[in-house]
N, C-alpha and C positions, 0 to 999 in steps of 0.2 A: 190584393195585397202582395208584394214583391219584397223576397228578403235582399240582403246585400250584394248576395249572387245568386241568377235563376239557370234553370235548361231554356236556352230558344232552340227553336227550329228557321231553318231558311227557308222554305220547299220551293220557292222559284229557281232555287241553285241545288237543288237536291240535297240541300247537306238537311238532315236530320236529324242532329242537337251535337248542342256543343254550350260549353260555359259561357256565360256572358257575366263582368261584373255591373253594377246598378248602382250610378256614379249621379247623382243630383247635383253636385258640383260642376260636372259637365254639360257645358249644353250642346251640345251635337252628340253622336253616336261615333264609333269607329270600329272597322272590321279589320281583321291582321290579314292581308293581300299579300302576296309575292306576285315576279313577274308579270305585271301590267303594262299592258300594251294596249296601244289605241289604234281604230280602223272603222271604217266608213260605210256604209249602208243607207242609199237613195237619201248621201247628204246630211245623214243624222252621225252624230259621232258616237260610238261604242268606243267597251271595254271591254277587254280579253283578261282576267286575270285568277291567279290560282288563290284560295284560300286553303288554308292548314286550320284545319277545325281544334289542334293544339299546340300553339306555339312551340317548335321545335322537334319534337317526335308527335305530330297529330297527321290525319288521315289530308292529304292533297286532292282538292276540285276542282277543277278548270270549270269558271264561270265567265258568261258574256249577259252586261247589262246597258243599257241606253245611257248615256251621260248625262244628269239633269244640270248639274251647274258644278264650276272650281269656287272651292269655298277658301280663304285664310282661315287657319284654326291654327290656335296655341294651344300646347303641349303642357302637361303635369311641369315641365321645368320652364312655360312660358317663352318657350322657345316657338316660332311662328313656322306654318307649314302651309302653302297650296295644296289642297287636295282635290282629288275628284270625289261625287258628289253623287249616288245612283238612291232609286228608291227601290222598297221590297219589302213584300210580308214578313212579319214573324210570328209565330207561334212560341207563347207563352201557356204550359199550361192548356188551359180551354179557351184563350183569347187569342185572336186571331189582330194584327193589327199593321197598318201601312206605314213603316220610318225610310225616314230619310237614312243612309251611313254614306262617311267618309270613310276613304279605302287608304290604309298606310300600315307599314311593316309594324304589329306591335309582336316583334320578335323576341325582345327583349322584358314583355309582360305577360305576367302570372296567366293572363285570359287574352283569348284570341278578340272579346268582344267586349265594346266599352258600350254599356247603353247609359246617353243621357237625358238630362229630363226633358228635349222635346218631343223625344218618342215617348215620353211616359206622360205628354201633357192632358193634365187632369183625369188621367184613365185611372193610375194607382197610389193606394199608399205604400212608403217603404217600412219596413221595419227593415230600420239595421243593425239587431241582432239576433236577426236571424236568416237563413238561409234556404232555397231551392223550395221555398212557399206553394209555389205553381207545381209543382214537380213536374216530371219528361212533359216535353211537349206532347199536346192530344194532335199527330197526326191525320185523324180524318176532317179536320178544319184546312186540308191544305190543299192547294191549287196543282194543275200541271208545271211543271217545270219550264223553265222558260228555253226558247229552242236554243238549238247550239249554231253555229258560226254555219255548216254547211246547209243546215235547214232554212237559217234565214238566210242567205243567197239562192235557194231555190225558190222561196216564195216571193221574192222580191224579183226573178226572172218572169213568174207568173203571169 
């Protein structure tokens, strides 16, 4: 069970919790990105981009992930957006699980992280009234971190 807002964890980007709100109304997910940039690797497109674990005064990551597809997604005001499109674990709690997230500025919202229901498809119930059900993410469910920019041009000379 998932309240209205939970703790996730990233661990393929190292970030180690952060607010996420728990939006059923949503159907895709969305991460608050600044500075995204795109760059190339044996043909595959990558993303270079910083997360703010809290909108506004939160802690800055510099994350690099594979680009799985640009999606059209509408906005809370139905306003329409291309995004990009990467996948990655998160850590809810004791639950460890594969989403999809779209990458865009939510600078302007209360939570860096919108989770909607296809990452939550058929895994949880919500209650929404209440909150942080899961509490901090359990940590030892979590993977190595994915390399950074100079590592994977090294293995990629290999």
């Amino acid at each position: 069970m998932l309240g209205w807002r939970e703790w996730v964890a990233l661990p393929e980007f190292g970030i180690l919790q952060m607010k996420a709100k728990v939006d059923t109304g949503a159907r895709s997910s969305a991460l608050h990105t600044v500075d995204l940039e795109t760059y190339s690797i044996n043909g595959q497109t990558w993303l270079r981009f910083t997360v703010e674990t809290k909108p506004k005064n939160g802690q800055l990551i510099e994350c690099h992930a594979p680009v799985k597809d640009r999606r059209l997604v509408s906005d809370s005001g139905g306003h329409k957006q291309r995004r990009y499109l990467i996948e990655t674990q998160l850590v809810f709690g004791h639950h460890l699980i594969q989403a999809e997230l779209t990458l865009t500025n939510r600078d302007s919202m209360r939570f860096p992280m919108l989770l909607g229901r296809t990452a939550m498809n058929l895994r949880f119930i919500i209650d929404p009234h209440a909150s942080y059900l899961q509490g901090k993410p359990n940590l030892s469910l979590t993977v190595k971190p994915r390399p950074t920019t100079s590592q994977k041009a090294l293995n990629a000379t290999e």
